[in-house]
N, C-alpha and C positions, 0 to 999 in steps of 0.2 A: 504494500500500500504506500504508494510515494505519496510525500508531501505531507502527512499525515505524520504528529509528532509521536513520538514513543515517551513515555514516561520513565525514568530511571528509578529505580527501587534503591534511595538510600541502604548503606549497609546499616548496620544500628550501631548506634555512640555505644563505646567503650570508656568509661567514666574512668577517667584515674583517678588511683586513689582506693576505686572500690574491690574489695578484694574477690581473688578468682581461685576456686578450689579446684581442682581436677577430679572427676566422677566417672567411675564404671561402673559395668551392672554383668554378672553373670546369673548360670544357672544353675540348678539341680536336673540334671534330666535323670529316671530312674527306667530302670526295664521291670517287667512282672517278676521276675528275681529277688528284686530288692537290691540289684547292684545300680553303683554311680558310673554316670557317664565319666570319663577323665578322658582329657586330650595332653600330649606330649608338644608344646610350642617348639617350635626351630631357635627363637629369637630370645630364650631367656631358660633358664634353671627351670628344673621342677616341674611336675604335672601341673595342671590348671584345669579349672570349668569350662565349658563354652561360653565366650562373654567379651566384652573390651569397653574402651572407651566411651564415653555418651558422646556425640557432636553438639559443637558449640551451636547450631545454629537452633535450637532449641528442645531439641530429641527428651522425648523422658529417658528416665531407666528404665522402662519396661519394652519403649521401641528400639533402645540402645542395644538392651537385653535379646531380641527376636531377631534382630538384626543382624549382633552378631554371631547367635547359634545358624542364621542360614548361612552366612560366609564361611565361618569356620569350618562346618562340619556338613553345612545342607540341609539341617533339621528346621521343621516349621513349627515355631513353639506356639500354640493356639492360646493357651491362659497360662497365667505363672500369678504365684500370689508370694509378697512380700514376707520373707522368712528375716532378714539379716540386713542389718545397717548398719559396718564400720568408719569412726574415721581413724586416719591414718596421722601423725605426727610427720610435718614437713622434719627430715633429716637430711645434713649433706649428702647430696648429689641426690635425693629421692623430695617429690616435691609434694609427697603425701596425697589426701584428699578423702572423697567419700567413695564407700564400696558397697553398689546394693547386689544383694545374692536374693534370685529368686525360687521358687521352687516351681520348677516346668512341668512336675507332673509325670504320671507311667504312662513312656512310649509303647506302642505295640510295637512286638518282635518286628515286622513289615516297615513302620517307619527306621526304625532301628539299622534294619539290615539295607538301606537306602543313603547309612552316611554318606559325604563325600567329601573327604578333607580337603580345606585350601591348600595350593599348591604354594611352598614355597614358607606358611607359617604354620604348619600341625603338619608334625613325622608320623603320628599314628596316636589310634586313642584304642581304649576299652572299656571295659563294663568289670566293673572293681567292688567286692564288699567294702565296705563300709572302711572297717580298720586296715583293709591293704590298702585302699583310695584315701585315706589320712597319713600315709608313711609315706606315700605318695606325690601327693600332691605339694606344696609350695608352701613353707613355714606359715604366711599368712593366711593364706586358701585353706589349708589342713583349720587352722585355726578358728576360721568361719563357721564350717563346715559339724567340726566336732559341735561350736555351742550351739547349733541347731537340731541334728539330729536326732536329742534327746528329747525335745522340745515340741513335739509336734504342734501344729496350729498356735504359736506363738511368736510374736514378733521378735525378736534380738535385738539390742542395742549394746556395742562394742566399740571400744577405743581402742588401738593398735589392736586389734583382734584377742581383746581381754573385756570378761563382762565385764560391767560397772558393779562397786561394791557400794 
């Protein structure tokens, strides 16, 4: 359409001053087993959830969360309901933040057998009891993980991946 203006979409002010926490959101995904999904990262130590960063551009944790269990591994998380809310202590070179862990619920064997890891960030994953997926998994992930599992239908609140006393 010539001649016909286009409107540009300011990006949105970025306030200094007002502080910026960095947020991810993973999952629980379970099999009829009772085993956890754990995936192996290329790019870091340790087992891990399917899950990553939230985008700035407004993402909740729960579309951050669906997001990126399709990228990661191919799975379509339909509902996940909030289990776990760390935060993390900025420490040198680590810039801390919030960590929501949700619970994605039991996949059927069919969805299961349809993963399909990204290429290039997940070497391979599996379906883990409980206590081998906590020996497993990533000093702070393991940490999550244990203070919810006992816990069923309760929220968690955690700092460095320690309950509040």
């Amino acid at each position: 359409m010539t001649g016909v203006p286009t409107e540009e979409v300011p990006e949105p002010a970025v306030e200094e001053g007002v502080p910026r926490i960095p947020a991810s959101a993973s999952a629980l995904v379970w099999d009829r087993r009772g085993r956890l999904l754990i995936l192996n990262p290329t790019y870091k130590g340790g087992w891990s959830l399917p899950g990553g960063m939230i985008e700035a551009d407004g993402e909740t944790p729960w579309e951050a969360c669906r997001r990126e269990a399709a990228e990661e591994c191919g799975l379509e998380l339909r509902r996940g309901r909030l289990v776990c809310v760390d935060f993390l202590r900025p420490r040198p070179g680590r810039p801390g933040g919030m960590r929501f862990l949700f619970d994605g619920g039991t996949l059927s064997d069919k969805a299961l057998a349809g993963i399909v890891l990204q290429e290039g960030e997940i070497s391979e994953h599996r379906m883990a009891r409980v206590k081998r997926a906590l020996r497993l998994l990533s000093g702070p992930v393991s940490r999550r993980v244990a203070a919810v599992v006992d816990r069923p239908g309760r929220l968690t609140y955690l700092e460095d991946g320690r309950p509040m006393r």
